[in-house]
N, C-alpha and C positions, 0 to 999 in steps of 0.2 A: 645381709639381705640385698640384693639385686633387684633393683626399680631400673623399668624397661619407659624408655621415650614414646613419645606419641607414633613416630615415625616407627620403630620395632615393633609395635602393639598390632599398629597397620601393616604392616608386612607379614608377620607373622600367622592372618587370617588368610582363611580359603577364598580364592576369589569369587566373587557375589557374580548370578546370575544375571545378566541384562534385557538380553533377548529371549523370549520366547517362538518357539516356530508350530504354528497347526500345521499336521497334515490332513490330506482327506483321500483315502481309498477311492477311487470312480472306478467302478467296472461297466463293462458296455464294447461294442464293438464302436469301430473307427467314426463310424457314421453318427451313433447316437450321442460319443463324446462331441462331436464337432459341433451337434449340435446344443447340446448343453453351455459350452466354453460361447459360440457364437450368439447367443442370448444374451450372456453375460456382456460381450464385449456394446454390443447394442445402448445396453441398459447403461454401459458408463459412457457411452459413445455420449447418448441423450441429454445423460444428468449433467456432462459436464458443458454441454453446450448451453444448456437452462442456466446453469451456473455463470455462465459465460454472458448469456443474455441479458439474465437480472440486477450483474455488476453492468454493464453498460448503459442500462436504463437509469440505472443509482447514479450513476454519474453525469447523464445527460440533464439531469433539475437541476435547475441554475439556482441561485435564491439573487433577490434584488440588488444591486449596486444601490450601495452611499450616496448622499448629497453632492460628500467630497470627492468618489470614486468619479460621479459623474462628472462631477467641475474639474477634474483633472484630464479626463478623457474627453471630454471637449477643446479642440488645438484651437478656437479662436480667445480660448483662458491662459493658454500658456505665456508666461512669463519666461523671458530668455538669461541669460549672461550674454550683457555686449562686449565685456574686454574682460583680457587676466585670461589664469588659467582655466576657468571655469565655462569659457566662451563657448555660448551656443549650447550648453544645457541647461536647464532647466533650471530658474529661482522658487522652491519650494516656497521660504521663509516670505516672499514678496505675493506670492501666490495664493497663501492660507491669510494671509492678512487682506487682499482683497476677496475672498470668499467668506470671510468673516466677516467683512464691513458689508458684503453684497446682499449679505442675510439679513439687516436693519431695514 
């Protein structure tokens, strides 16, 4: 008796459909197509602009800034590095400790 691999069993099938394709018969002269397909092009023209629209607005709500967002984005809180590598950015650790104490 002959046992067949996974990989034979799969080979061995017909290959499986993926794509299907509609067609659609239009009959009509030049004119009345044009004007059928031109509707259509309209109507996506439209929807995708609304589409377009409604992400834009979605995006434009802000929601509120943090306590800390805002104590950070305020430069007369910033807290610097004055020597070493770190010189002239920003002390996080020194900065959440005085917004911590700032809040008592």
């Amino acid at each position: 008796m002959d046992r067949k691999t996974g990989l034979q069993l799969l080979y061995n099938q017909p290959p499986q459909i993926t794509e299907v394709i509609l067609l659609v018969k239009i009959e009509g002269t030049l004119d009345e197509i044009r004007e059928l397909v031109g509707d259509v092009k309209r109507v996506s023209r439209s929807a995708k602009s609304t589409t377009k629209a409604v992400a834009k607005t979605a995006k434009a709500t802000k929601r509120k800034l943090s306590k800390w967002q805002r104590y950070v984005g305020n430069k007369s809180n910033h807290i610097k590095f004055s020597r070493g590598p770190k010189k002239g950015r920003l002390d996080l650790a020194k900065m959440s400790k005085a917004f911590k104490r700032s809040k008592k």
